[in-house]
C-alpha positions as CSV (number, residue, x, y, z in Angstrom):
1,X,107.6,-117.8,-140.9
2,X,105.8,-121.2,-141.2
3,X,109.3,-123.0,-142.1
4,X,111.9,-124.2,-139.5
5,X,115.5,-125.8,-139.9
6,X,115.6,-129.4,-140.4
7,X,112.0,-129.2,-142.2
8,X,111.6,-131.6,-145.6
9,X,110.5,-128.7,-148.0
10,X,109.3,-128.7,-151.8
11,X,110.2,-125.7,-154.0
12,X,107.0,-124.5,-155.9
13,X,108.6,-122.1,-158.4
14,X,112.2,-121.3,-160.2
15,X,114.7,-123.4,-161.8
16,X,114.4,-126.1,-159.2
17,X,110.5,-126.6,-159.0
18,X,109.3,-129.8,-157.6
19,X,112.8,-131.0,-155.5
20,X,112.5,-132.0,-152.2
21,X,115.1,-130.9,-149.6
22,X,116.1,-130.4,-145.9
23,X,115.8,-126.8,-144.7
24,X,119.6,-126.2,-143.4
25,X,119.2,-122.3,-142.5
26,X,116.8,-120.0,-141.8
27,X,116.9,-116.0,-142.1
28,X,113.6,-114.6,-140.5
29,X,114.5,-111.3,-141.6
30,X,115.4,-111.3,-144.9
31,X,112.6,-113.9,-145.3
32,X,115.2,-116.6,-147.0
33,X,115.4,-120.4,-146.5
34,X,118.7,-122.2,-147.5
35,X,117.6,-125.7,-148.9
36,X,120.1,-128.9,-149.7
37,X,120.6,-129.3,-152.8
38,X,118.6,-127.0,-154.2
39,X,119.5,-123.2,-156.0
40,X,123.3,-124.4,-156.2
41,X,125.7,-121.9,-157.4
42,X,129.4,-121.8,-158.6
43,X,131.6,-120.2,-156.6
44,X,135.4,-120.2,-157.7
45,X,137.9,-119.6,-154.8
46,X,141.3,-118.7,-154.3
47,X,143.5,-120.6,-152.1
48,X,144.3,-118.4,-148.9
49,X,146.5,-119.7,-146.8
50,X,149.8,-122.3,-148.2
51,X,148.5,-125.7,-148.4
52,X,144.6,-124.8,-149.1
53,X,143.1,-125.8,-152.0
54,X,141.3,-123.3,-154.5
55,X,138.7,-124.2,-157.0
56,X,135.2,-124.2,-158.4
57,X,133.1,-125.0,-155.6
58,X,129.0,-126.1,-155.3
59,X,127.4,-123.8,-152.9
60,X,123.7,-123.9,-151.8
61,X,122.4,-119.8,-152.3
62,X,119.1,-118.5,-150.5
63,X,115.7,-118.5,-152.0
64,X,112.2,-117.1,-150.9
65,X,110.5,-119.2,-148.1
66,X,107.5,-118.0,-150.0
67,X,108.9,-120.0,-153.0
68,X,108.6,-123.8,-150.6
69,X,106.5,-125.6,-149.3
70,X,106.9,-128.0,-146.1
71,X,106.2,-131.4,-146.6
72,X,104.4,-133.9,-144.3
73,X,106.2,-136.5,-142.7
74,X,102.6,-138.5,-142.3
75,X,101.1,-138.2,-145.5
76,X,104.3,-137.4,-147.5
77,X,102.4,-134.3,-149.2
78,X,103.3,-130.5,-149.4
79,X,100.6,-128.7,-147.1
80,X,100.2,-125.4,-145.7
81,X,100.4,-125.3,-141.5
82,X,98.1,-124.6,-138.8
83,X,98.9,-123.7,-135.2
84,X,97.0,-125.7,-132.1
85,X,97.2,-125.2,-128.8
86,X,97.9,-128.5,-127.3
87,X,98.2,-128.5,-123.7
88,X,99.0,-125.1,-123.3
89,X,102.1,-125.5,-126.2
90,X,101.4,-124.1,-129.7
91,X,102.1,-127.2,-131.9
92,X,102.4,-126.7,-135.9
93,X,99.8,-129.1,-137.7
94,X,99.4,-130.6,-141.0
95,X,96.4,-128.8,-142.9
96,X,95.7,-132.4,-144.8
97,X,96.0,-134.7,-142.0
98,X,96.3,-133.6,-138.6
99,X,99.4,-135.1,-138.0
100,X,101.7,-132.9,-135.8
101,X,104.8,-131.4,-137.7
């Protein structure tokens, strides 16, 4: 997976094509990405314990990480990434660029 926690991604498809967001989770092996503010779903609740609050709340669900795209911090443009070896570390690198991601 080319996308990492704390990435700024773009959604390219779905209800919510063309936001921007910060990755917040990652699931390798289901292959799903959790995005702020983006895919937000109802959920309604039911108080649990005395004192708690129920209610209708706003709830980020998983989406594809084939469906996003990460953005470039450098250029400010949704790109595909490359691996270099840089000193013996394998770095991630913007495809449009060069900058390191």
């Amino acid at each position: 997976m080319n996308i990492r926690k704390d990435d700024k991604v773009v959604v390219l498809s779905g209800k919510d094509k063309g936001k921007e967001g910060k990755v917040l989770c990652v699931s390798p092996k289901t292959g799903k990405v959790i995005v702020e503010g983006v895919n937000v779903a109802s959920r309604h609740t039911k108080p649990r314990k005395q004192g708690e609050e129920g209610g209708i709340l706003k709830v980020e669900t998983p989406l594809y990480a084939c469906k996003v795209m990460v953005v470039c911090p450098k250029c400010g443009k949704a790109t595909r990434v490359a691996h270099k070896m840089d000193n013996g570390k394998n770095t991630r690198v913007c495809k449009k660029c060069g900058a390191n991601l």
